[in-house]
N, C-alpha and C positions, 0 to 999 in steps of 0.2 A: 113302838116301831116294830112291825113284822119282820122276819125275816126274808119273806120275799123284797121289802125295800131293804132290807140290808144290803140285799146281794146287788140288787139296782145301785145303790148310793158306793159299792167297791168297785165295781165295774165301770163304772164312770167315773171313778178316780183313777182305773188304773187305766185307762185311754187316754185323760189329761196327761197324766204324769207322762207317757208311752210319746204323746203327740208333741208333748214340750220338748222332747230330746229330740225329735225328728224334726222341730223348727227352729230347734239351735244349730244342729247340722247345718241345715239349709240355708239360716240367715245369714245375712251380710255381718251379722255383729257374732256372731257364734264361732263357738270351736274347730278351727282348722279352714273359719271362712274363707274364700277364693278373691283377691285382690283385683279379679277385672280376670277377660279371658287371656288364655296363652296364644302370642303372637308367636306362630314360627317364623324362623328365619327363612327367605327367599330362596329356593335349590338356584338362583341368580348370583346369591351374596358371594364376591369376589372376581367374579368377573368384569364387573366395573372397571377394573384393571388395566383389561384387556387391550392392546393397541386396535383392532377393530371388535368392539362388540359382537356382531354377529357371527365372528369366526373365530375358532380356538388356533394354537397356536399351531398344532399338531393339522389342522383343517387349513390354513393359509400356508402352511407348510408343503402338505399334499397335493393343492393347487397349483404351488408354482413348482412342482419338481412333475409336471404331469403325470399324476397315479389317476387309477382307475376310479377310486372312490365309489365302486357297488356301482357308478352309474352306466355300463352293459349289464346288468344282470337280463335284460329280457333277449336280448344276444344269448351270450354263455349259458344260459339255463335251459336256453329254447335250441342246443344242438349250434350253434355257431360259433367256432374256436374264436378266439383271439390271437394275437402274434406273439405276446410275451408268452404264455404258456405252452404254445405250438412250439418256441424256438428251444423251451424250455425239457419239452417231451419231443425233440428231433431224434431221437435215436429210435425210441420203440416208435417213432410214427413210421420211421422208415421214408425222414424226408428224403429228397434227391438234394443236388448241391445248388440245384437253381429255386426250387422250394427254399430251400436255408437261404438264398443271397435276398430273392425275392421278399421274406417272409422278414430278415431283417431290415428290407430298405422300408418298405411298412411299418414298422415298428419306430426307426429312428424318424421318420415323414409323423408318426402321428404324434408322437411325441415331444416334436418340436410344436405341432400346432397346439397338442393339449397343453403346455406351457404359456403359450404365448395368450390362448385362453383365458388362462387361470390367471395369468399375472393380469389382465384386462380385469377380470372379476373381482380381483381382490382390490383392485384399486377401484373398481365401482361400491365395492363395501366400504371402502375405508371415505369414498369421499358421500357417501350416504352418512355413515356414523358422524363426519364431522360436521355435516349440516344440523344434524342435531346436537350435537355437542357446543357449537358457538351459537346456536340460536337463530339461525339461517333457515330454520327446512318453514315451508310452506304449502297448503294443500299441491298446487300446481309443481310446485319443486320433488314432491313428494314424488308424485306419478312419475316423473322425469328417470327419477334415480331409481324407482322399483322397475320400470319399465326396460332400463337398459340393466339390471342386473335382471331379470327374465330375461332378455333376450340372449346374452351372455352365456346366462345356466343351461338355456334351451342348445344352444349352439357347442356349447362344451360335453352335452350331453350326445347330440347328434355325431361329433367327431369321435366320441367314443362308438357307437354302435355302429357307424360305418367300417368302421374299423376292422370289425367281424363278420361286415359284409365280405369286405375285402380279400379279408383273410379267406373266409369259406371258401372262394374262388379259385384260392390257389389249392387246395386240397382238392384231395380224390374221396369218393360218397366213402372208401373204406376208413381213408385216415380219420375223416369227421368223426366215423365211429367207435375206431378204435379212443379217438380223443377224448365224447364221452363217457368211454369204460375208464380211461387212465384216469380220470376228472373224478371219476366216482361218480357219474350220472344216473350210470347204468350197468347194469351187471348184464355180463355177456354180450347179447347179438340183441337184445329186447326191443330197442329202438331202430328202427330205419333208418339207415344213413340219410341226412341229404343230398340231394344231387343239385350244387350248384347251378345256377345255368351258364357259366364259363369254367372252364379251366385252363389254368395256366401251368406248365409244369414243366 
């Protein structure tokens, strides 16, 4: 035997040898083999619980005590106060006493409907969840129950952003702006007031 097959006949054992370790690893029957893959648990698991599935409790809570729940953001963002923050900033807005009476009958008028609202919606979830829970839901049944918690959501949404229709109404273009400086919108004078097309004052 030459040496050039020597070096042929080491090399080739030392790839065997290299490649068995690397198909024991690998194998199902080898060292440190993997039993099947890892099932994570559900970001779901425990809410099974829940007395309505689709809503937390903090979420069925917030509906029936009418809160805002982010749904004016395109209001408040877009320059249109709200009454709970307006009543909340009445002193630097430099309300008058009829802006404060007004600005709270608004507030307790929307608050009563965003409640009444919410309680409508959470009993649309709850009676959604239970059609599937007893085995009751059906394509047609389905549509039924999605269709009136849309319309619900749409409607509890719209009474919010009226709201800050409302509101802007009662303000003068300065309050709105000075609003969102206090809000932290805007810094200084950089935004245009808007100008209502009513006021009440």
């Amino acid at each position: 035997m030459n040496i050039q097959t020597a070096l042929k006949l080491i090399a080739a054992g030392a790839f065997v040898a290299g490649a068995g370790g690397t198909f024991a690893q690998h194998s199902p029957l080898g060292h440190g083999a993997s039993h099947g893959p890892t099932v994570a648990a559900s970001p779901y698991a425990g809410q099974q619980t829940r007395d309505i599935k689709a809503l937390s409790a903090i979420q069925t809570e917030d509906l029936l005590a009418g809160k805002g729940m982010e749904l004016a953001k395109a209001a408040e963002l877009n320059g249109y106060p709200g009454p709970m923050h307006t009543l909340e900033l009445a002193q630097p807005l430099g309300l008058s006493a009829a802006q404060r009476q007004a600005t709270q009958a608004l507030m307790d008028s929307h608050k009563a409907d965003a409640r009444r609202i919410g309680a409508e919606l959470v009993e649309a979830e709850r009676a959604l969840d239970q059609a599937f829970s007893t085995r009751q839901i059906n394509p047609a049944s389905l549509t039924s129950h999605t269709d009136r918690i849309a319309q619900l959501q749409a409607t509890l949404r719209a009474s919010h952003l009226q709201t800050h229709l409302q509101q802007t109404a009662l303000l003068t273009p300065q309050q709105i702006g000075r609003y969102a400086e206090l809000r932290g919108y805007i810094s200084g004078s950089s935004l245009a007031p808007i100008t209502p097309s009513s006021h009440k004052h």
